[in-house]
C-alpha positions in Angstrom: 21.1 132.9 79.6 24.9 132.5 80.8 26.1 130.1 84.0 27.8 131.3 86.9 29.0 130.0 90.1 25.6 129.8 91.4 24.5 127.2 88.9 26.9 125.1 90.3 26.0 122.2 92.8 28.2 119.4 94.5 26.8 116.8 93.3 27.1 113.3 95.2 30.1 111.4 93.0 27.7 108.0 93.5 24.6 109.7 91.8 26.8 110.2 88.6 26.3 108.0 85.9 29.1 107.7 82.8 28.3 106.9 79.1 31.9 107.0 77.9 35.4 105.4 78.3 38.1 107.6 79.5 41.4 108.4 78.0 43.9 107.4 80.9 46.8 109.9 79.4 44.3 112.6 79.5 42.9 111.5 83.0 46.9 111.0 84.3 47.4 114.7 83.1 44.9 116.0 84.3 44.8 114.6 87.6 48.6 115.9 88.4 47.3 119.3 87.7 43.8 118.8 89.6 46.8 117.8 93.1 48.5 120.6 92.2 46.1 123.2 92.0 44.5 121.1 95.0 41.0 121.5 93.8 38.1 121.7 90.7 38.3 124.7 88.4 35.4 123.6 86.4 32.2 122.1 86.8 30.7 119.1 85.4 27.5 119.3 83.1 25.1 116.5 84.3 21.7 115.7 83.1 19.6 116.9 86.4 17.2 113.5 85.8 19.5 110.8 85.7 22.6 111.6 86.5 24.1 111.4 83.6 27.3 112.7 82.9 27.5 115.0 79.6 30.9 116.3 79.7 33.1 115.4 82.0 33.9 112.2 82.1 37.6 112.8 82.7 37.1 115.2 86.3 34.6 112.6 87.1 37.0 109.4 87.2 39.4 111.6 89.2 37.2 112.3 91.8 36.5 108.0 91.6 40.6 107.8 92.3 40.8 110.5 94.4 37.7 108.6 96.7 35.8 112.3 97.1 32.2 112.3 98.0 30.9 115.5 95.7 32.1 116.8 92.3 30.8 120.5 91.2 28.1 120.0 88.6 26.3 122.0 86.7 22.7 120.2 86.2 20.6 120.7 83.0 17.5 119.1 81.0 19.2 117.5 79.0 16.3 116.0 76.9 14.6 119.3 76.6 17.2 121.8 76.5 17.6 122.0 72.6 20.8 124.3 73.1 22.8 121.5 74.0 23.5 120.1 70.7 24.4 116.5 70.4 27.2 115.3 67.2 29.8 112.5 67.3 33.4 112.4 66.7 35.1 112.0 63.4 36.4 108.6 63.0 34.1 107.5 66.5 32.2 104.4 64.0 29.1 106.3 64.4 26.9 108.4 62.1 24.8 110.0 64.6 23.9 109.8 68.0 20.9 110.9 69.8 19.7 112.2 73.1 17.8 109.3 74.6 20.9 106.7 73.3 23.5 108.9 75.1 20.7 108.1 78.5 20.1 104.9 77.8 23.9 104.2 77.8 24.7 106.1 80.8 21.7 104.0 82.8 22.8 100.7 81.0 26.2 100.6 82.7 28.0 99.9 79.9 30.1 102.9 78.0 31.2 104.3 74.4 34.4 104.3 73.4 36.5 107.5 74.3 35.7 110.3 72.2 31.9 109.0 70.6 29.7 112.0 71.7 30.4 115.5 70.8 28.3 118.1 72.9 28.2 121.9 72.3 27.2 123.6 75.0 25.1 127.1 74.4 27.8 128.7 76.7 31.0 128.3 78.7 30.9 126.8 82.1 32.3 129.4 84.4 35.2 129.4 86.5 35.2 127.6 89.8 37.3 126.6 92.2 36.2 123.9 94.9 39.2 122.6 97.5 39.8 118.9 97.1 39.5 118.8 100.8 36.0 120.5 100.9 34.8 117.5 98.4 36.7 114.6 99.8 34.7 115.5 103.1 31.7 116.6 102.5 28.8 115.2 104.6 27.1 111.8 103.3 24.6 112.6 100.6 20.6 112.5 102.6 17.7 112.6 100.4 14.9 115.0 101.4 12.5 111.4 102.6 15.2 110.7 105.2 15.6 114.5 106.9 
């Protein structure tokens, strides 16, 4: 199995749920080159149940500062898709991590430190690019009840 641009989805930014603190160097860095390119180049990797963001967490608090309504995600079971590996960082205070504790942060509202989980990813994410403009105006997220 290998993604492409179709397993990508723009995801609405409110359904997206962090489990990890930012580095605000990184996100500084990153979100000059995000303007300047003036869109996404790759895709987030979300758990499709929750909303959980799995890697990340950097695009994700740009799209916050940036006030956009989507982010390109690509959505996976995260529980059951035993590709995804799950380690921690060196020096992060943790032995281990698991699965279910990586959710249960993500839903508690309250974060890791920067750098705490460490996920390998059975394959790249492929490359993408999504305007900023195209995101920042997308329609308002409608679940399927309300249409």
């Amino acid at each position: 199995m290998s993604w492409g641009e179709d397993d990508v989805e723009l995801v609405p930014l409110e359904w997206l749920k962090v489990h990890e603190e930012i580095k605000p160097k990184n996100r500084d860095k990153l979100l000059e080159m995000t303007k300047r390119w003036g869109g996404y180049t790759k895709p987030l990797i979300v758990d499709k149940r929750t909303g959980a963001i799995l890697d990340g967490h950097h695009r994700h608090s740009i799209a916050v500062l940036l006030n956009l309504k989507r982010v390109p995600a690509i959505c996976v079971d995260y529980l059951k898709d035993d590709s995804i590996q799950l380690g921690v960082w060196p020096g992060c205070g943790l032995d281990d991590l698991s699965k279910s504790e990586v959710i249960n942060m993500a839903l508690s509202g309250e974060v890791f430190p920067p750098k705490t989980s460490r996920h390998t990813l059975p394959e790249e994410t492929p490359p993408i690019f999504v305007p900023l403009e195209k995101l920042a105006k997308y329609p308002p997220f409608t679940s399927p009840d309300e249409s």
